[in-house]
N, C-alpha and C positions, 0 to 999 in steps of 0.2 A: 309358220316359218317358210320363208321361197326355199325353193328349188335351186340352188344356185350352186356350183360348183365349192366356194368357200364353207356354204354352209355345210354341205356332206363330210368336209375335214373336221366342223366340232362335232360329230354325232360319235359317241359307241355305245353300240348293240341299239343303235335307233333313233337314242335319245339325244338330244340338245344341251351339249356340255353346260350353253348359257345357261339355260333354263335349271338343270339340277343343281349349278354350282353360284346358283345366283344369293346374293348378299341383298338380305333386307336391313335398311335405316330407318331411322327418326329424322323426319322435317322440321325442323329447325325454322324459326323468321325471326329474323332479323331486326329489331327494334328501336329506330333513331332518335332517342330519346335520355336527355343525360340524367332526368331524374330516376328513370325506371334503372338506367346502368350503374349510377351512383348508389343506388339502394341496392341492386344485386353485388357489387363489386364491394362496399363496407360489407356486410356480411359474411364474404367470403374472406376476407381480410379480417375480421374476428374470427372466423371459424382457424385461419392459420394461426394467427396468433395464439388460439387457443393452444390447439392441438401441436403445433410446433415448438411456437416459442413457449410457453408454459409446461404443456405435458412431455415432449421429448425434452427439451434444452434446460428448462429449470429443475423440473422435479424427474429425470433421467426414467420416465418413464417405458420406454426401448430396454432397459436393463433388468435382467432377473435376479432379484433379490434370492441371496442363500443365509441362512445365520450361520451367524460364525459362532464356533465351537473352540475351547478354551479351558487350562487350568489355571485357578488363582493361587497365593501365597500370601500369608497374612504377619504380622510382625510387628513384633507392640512394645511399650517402654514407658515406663514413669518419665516425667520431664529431666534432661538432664544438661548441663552445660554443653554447647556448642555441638550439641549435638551424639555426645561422643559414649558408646556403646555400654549398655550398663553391665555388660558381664566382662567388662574388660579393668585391669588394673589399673586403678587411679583414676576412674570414670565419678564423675561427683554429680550428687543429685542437684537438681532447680529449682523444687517445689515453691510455690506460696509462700509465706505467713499463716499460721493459724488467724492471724488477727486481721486477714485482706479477705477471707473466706467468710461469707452473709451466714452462711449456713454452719458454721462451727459456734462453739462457746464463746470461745475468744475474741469473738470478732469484735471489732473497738470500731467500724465503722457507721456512716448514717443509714444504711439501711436495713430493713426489719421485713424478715421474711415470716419472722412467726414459726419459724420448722428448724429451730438452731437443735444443734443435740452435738456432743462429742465426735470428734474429727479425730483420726489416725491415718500418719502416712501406710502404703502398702510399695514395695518393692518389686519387681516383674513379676520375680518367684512366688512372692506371697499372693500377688494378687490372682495368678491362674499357671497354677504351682502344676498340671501337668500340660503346657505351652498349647500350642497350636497343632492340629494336626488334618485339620480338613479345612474346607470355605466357609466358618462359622470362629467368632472369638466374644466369648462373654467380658466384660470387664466392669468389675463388683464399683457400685457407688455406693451402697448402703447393707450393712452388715449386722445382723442379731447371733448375740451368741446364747444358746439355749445348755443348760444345764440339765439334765435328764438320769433319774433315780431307777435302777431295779425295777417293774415290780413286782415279780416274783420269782423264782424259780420253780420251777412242775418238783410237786412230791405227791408221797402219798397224802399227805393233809390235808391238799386242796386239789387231790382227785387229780394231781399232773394235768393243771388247767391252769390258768394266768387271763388275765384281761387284757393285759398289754403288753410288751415285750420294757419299754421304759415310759416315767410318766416326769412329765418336764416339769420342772417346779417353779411356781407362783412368780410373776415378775411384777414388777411396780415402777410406777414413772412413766409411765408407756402411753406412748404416743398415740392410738389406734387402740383401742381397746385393751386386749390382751397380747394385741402386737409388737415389735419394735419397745419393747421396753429397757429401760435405760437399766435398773435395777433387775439381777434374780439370782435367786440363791445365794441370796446374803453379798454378792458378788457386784461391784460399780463398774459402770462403762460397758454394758451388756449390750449396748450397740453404738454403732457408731458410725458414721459417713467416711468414706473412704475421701481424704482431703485431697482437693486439686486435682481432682480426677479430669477435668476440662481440658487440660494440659495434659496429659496422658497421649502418646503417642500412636498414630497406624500407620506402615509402613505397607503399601500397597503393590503387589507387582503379577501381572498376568500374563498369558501367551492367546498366539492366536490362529486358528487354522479352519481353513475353508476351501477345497478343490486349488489347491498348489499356493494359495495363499498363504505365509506363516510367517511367524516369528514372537516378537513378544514387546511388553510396555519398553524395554528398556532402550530400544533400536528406535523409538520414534518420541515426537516431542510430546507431552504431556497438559491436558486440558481440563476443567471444570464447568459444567452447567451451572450456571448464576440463573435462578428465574424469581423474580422479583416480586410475582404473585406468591410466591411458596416464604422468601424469607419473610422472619415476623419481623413486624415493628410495633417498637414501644413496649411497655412494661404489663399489659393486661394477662390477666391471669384466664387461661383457656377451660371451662368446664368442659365434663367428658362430650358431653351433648356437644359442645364446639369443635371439639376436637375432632369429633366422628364428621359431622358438618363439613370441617375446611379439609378433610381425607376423601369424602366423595364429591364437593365443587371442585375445590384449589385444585382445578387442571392445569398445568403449562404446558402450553402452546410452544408448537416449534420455532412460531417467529419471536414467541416471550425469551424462549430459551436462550441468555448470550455466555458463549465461551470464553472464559478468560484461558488466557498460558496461565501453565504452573511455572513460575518461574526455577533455576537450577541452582544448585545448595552454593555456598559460598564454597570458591573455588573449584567449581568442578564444571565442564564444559560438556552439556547435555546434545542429545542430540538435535538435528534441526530439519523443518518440515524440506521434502523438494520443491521448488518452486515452479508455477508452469513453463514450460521452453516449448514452443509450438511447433521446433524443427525435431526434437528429438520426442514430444508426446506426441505426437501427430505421426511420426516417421515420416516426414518430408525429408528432413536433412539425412546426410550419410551417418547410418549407424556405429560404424568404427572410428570415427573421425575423433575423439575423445577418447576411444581405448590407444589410437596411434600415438597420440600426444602427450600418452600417459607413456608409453616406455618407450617413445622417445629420452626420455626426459630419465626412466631407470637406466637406458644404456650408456647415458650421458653421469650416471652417476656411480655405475659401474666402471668405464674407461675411470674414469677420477680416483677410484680406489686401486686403477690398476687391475683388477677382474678380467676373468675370460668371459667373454659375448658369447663363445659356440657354449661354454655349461650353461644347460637348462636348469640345474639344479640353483646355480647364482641366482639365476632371474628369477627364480619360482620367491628364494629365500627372502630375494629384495620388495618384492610384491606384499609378500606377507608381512613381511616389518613394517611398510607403511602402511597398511590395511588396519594394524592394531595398533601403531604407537601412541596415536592420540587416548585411545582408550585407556592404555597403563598411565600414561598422563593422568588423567581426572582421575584414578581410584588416589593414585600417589596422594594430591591433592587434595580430595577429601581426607585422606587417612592422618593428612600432615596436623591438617587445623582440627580434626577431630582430639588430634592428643594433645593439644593445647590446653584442656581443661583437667589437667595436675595440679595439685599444693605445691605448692614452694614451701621450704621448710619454714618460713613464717607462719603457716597456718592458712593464710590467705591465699586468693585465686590469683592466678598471673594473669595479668592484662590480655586479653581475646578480643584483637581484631574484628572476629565475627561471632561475639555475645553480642552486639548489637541487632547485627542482621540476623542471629536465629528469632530474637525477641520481637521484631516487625516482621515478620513474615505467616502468613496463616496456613501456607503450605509449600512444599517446594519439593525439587525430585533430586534425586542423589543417587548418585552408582548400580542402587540396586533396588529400586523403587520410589513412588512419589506418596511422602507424607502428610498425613493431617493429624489433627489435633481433633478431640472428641468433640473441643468444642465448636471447633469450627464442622465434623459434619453435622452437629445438632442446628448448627445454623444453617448449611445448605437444607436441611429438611424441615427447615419451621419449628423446630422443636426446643424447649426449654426444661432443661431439668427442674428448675425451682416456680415454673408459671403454668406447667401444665398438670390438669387433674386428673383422675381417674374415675370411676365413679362414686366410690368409696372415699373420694377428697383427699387421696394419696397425692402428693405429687412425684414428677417421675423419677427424681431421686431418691425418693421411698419406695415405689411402686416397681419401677424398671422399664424402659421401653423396647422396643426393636429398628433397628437404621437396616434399610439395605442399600449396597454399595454395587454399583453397576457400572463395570468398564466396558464403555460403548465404543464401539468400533467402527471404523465405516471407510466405503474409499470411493464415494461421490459426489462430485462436487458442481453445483449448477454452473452448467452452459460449457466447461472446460472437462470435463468428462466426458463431452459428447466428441471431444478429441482427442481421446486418448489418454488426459490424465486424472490416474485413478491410484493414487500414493496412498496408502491408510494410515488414517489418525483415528485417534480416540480421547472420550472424554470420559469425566467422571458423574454420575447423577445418583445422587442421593434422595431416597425417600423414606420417611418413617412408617413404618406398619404397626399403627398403632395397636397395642394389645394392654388389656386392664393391670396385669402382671408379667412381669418378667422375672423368674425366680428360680434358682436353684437351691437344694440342702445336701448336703454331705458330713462328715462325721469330722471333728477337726482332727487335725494329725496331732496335735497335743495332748494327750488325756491324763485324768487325774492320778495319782498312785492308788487309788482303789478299785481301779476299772476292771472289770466291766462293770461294778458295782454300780456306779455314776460313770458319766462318760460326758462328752463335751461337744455338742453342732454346732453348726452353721447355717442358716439360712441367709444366701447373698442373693440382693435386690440389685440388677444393672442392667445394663444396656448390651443387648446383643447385635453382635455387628456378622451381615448375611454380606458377602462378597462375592458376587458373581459375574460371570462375562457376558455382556450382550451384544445385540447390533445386527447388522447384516452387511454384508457384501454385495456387489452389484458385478453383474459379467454380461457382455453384452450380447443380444438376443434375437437376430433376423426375425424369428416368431412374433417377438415383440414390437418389432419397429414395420412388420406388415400389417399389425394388429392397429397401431396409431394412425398408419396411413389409411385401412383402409375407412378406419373411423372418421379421417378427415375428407375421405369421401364422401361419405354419407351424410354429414354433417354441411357438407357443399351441395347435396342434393337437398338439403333444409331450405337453404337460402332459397332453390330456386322456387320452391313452394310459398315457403313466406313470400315471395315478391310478387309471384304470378296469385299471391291472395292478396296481396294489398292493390294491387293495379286495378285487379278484377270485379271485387267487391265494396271497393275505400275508395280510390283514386276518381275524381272526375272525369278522368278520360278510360273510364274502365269499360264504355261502348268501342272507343277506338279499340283496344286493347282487348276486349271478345273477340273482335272481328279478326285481329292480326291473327290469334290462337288459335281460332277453331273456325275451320270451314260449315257449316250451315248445308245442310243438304233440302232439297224441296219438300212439300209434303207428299209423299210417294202415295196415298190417296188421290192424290189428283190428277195422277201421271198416266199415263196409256202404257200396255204392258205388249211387248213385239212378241207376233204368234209363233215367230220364227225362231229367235232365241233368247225370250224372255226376260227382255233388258228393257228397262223402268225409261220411256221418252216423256221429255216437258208435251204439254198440250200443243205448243206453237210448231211444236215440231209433224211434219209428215211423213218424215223418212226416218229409219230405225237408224242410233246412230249408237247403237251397242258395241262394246268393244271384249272382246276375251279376257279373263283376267291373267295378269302377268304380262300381256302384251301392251307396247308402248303406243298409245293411241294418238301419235302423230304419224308413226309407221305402217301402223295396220288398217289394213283398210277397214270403215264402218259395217256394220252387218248390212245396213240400204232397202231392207224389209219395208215397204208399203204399208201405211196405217192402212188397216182393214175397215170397213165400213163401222163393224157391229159394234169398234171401240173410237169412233170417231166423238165421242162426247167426253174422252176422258176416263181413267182410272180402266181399272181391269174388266178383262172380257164378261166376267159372272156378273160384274157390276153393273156394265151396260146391259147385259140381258135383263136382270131384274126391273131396272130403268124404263127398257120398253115394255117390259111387259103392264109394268104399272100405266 
């Protein structure tokens, strides 16, 4: 460093501001050439695409997924006219024909299931006579009534000892060995398939909550997962072996996955999704600009009634009314066409506008939940009462299966998420877990006048229905979104490697292209080494032209050391001495 008046201002305690606070870089060159730029810049252009357009904008990868947490309510019904509530007065059943049903006696149609046996309708109460009371609802398809004798009582005559408590007596006709028999105890129709269970009703409704997020199914619009690898087609009958099979392949895929709407019950006006507005999801636009125009609009409707503007108490009252009017609307509305299905004193049904629409429709949501029919989720699951086996060659209207029902929740939506809007919907996804049995026994509530003597079971074979809430939530995440970027860094330091490998190794001009990258240094064997300060000179050279490290060697002057005699043939001083000595 000179002596120089300027330099004395950057020194403290001696030292040379430049020098301590000095900033080391990467050399960079500069490469004129559109193929090598072309091939770094696609690269890089995938790498954003990826990680931009794909991993933040489509799959909201920036966002921390929480599961949402939820109680369900479950709510069931035999088929009934227009819908209209079986515990309520003047409510009439829908049921079948014995004679439309393949699987009854009566059935007078072309098809031959080979598994016919006695049919009986069952009524809400009869069929699960103590309701619903958690996320779980059995509902019997196939029904054995066992007849069961004494047999014994404890005395002293057989030592107050017994073998069994009761011994079921002998049945015949029986479908399965000693199962399911039609005859026992002298007694006909010992079992029987509960009819038109297909049509049997679930009435579905859940809630939702997650870090300030809540509410429930009834506030938003209502969806079903259709995946079309999972429904069956055609009439082939599933052995267990297949069944287990198409439970651990038949995966769907998110993009298999298509949601339909549920559509809303005749007459009643469901809720509807919000749609994106990029001034108010974004908060670009002014956030009150909608709430102002909204009581605008009360005060102008208050002045009309003649109302005082300065009561807050008016305003609150008026807010509130329209806040819910709509809603007392639709129950009105459902309740109107639900009682439409009365007798007329003829005997006959009065004309119901929407008996048509209950009978085309496979689900739909109303007031207090979104319906399905068993048989439609046996169809969202792949599953068929009368086609599928067991191992035992039950099928599952014999046997029983398990559906679970899962209201998915979610509030991300590709690309319009990453601005703000994140409204929550949900759908329904149906899957069967399959099991070889599904079965319940209890004692029936009717017993004979000799009881306990004889006494009177049940064993019911059905389908258990698992209702629960899934899904998750997305909340957005700085953690996350420096986690993408810095991925897409490093992902752009790819590029530079794959390209400075293709130039290097591949490319035809991969001599020009060493040479751009890497400076080449001499063989420092050959080079004469300065006595003075030990800085490595070409042979051509006579004078030391060593420079300090960190100093800029257009500035500083050369060290200027004289080649000394004894290294005048090159390479280091021990080198030449050996040299002569030889």
């Amino acid at each position: 460093m000179q002596n120089t008046p300027l330099a004395k201002t950057n020194e403290i305690l001696g030292m040379d501001t430049d020098e301590v606070l000095g900033y080391t870089t990467s050399k960079v060159v500069w490469i004129r050439d559109r193929w090598v730029g072309a091939c770094y810049y696609s690269l890089v252009l995938m790498v954003l695409i990826y990680i931009i357009g794909i991993q933040v904008l489509c799959r909201n990868e920036h966002f921390e997924l929480k599961d949402v947490r939820g109680l369900t309510r479950l709510w069931y019904s035999y088929p009934t006219l227009s819908n209209c509530d079986p515990l309520k007065e003047g409510c009439r059943s829908d049921y079948k024909s014995l004679t439309e049903l393949p699987y009854c006696d009566q059935y007078t149609g072309p098809l031959d299931t080979g598994e016919r046996g006695h049919c009986a309708y069952e009524s809400k109460l009869s069929m699960v006579p103590g309701g619903v009371v958690d996320n779980r609802l059995f509902i019997p398809t196939a029904v054995e009534i066992l007849t069961e004798m004494q047999d014994c009582t404890p005395s002293a005559s057989n030592n107050y000892q017994c073998g069994n408590e009761y011994i079921i007596a002998n049945g015949s006709d029986c479908l399965h060995g000693n199962y399911q028999c039609s005859t026992r105890g002298g007694k006909k129709n010992q079992f029987f398939y509960v009819a038109d269970v297909k049509n049997y009703k679930i009435r579905f409704t859940s809630s939702f909550d997650r870090d300030g997020i809540r509410g429930n199914s009834l506030m938003l619009p209502a969806y079903v997962g259709v995946c079309d690898a999972t429904i069956r087609k055609g009439n082939k009958i599933k052995t267990w072996s297949e069944r287990k099979f198409s439970t651990k392949n038949a995966k769907c895929k998110d993009s298999e996955l298509k949601l339909e709407k549920i559509p809303c019950e005749f007459g009643v006006d469901c809720a509807e999704m919000h749609k994106f507005d990029i001034l108010e999801d974004s908060g670009i636009g002014v956030a009150g600009k909608e709430f102002t125009h909204r009581i605008d609009r009360i005060r102008e409707e208050l002045v009309r009634r003649g109302k005082n503007l300065s009561d807050p108490d008016a305003m609150l009252t008026e807010i509130r009314s329209k806040r819910h009017r709509g809603l007392r609307r639709g129950r009105e509305v459902s309740k109107r066409w639900a009682g439409r299905a009365s007798i007329s004193a003829g005997g006959g049904h009065k004309e119901d506008p929407a008996a048509e629409w209950y009978g085309a429709k496979k689900e739909y949501s109303d007031n207090w939940g979104d319906v399905f029919t068993i048989g439609r989720l046996l169809q969202l699951a792949g599953a068929d009462l009368d086609l599928d086996r067991n191992m035992d060659g039950w099928t599952t209207r014999q046997a029983g299966t398990a559906l679970e029902v899962i209201a998915v929740y979610n509030n991300l939506y590709p690309i319009l998420s990453t601005f703000g809007y994140t409204p929550v919907q949900y759908h329904y996804q149906v899957n069967e877990l399959i099991l070889p049995y599904v079965s319940r026994a209890q004692v029936s509530r009717a017993q004979p006048h000799d009881y306990p003597k004889s006494r009177i079971s049940e064993v019911q074979y059905g389908v258990m229905i698992h209702f629960k809430v899934g899904g998750s939530f997305g909340f957005f995440s700085i953690v996350y979104l420096i986690l993408m970027l810095t991925a897409a860094f490093a992902l752009t330091a790819t590029a530079t490697t794959i390209t400075d490998g293709f130039f290097l190794y591949v490319s035809g001009q991969r001599d020009n292209f060493f040479h751009l990258k890497y400076e080449v240094s001499p063989d420092f064997s050959e080079l004469w080494e300065c006595q003075t300060c030990n800085f490595m000179n070409l042979p051509e050279h006579d004078e030391c032209r060593g420079v300090p490290k960190f100093s800029c060697p257009r500035t500083t002057p050369a060290c200027g050391a004289a080649r000394s005699k004894e290294v005048e043939g090159g390479g280091k001083p021990e080198e030449a001495e050996a040299s002569a000595s030889s």
